[in-house]
N, C-alpha and C positions, 0 to 999 in steps of 0.2 A: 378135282375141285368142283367140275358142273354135279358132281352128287351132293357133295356136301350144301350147294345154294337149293339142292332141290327139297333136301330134308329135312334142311331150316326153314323153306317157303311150309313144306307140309304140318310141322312143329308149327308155325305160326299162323297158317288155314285153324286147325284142329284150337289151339289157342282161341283164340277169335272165335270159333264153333261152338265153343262149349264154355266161355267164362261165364254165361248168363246162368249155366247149368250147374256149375260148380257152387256160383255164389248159393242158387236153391238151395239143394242139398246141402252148405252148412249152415244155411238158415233154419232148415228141416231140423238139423240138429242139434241150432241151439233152442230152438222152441221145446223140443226134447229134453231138454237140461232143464229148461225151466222150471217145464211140470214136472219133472222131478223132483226138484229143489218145492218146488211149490207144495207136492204131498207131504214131502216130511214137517215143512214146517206149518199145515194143516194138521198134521196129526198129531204135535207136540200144542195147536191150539186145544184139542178136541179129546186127548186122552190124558189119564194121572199116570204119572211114569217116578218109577224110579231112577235113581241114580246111575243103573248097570245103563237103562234104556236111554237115561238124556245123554250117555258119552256114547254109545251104538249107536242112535237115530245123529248126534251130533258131530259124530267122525263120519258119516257117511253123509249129512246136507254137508262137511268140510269139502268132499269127495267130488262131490255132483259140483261144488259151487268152485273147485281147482280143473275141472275139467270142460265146462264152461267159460272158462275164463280162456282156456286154449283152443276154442272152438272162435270165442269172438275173436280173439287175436287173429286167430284164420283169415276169419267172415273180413275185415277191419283191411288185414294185409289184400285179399282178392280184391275188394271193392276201390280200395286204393290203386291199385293197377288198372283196373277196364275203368275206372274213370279219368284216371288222367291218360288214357289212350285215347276215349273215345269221347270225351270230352274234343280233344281237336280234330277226330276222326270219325267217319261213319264205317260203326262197324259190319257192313253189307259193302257196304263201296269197299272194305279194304280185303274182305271175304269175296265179293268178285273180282277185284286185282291178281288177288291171288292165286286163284282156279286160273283165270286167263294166263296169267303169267306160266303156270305151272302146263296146260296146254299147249300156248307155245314151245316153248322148251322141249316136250314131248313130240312135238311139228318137227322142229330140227333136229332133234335128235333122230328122227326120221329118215330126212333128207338125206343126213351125213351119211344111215348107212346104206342109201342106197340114191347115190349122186345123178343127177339128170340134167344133161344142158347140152344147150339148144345154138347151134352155132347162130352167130350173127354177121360172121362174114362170108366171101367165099375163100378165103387164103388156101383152106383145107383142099377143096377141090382145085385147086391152080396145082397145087403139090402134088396132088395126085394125078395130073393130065401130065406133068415133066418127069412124071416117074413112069408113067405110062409111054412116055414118047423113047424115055431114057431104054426103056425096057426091048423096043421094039426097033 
């Protein structure tokens, strides 16, 4: 079970890490679509076209403007996630919860396999003077 909390803590560091990154990059790509969508229907301002070229230039601004549309859907769903996260959370404060948590863990997981302690009474030595006496 301690794996399973570790790789969900590491899943939700990496989360947190990278949503900022994520959103860029479908940003990047739908700005991408844009100017795509942008040229064609620049170049149906700017050239005489026949009929073969307005269904060619037109199935393809259909193309760029259906695969844009699953880019912002993307963009829409991420943005909606890290905001209502981090709208009630800082996402540094929850990114160093997490490291620290995950360090501990790593501390006792330590401990455990290699146990150390420190008596606090003397019982131990009493037992071993009536075993000593017993012996003798």
């Amino acid at each position: 079970m301690e794996i399973a909390i570790e790789e969900l803590l590491k899943l939700m560091l990496k989360f947190f890490q990278d949503i900022d990154k994520q959103i860029q990059q479908i940003t990047a790509e739908q700005s991408q679509k844009d100017l795509e969508r942008e040229d064609i229907l620049h170049y149906y301002e700017n050239h005489n076209m026949n009929a073969y070229d307005y269904c060619k230039y037109g199935k393809t601004l259909k193309e760029v403007q259906e695969e844009r549309r699953k880019v912002k859907f993307d963009l829409d769903r991420v943005k909606c996630i890290r905001d209502m996260l981090t709208q009630k959370y800082n996402n540094k404060m929850i990114t160093g919860d997490i490291i620290k948590t995950l360090k501990e863990l790593k501390a006792i997981d330590k401990r455990q396999a290699n146990p150390k302690y420190v008596n606090r009474t003397n019982i131990l030595e009493e037992l071993k003077t009536e075993d000593e006496q017993i012996q003798k």
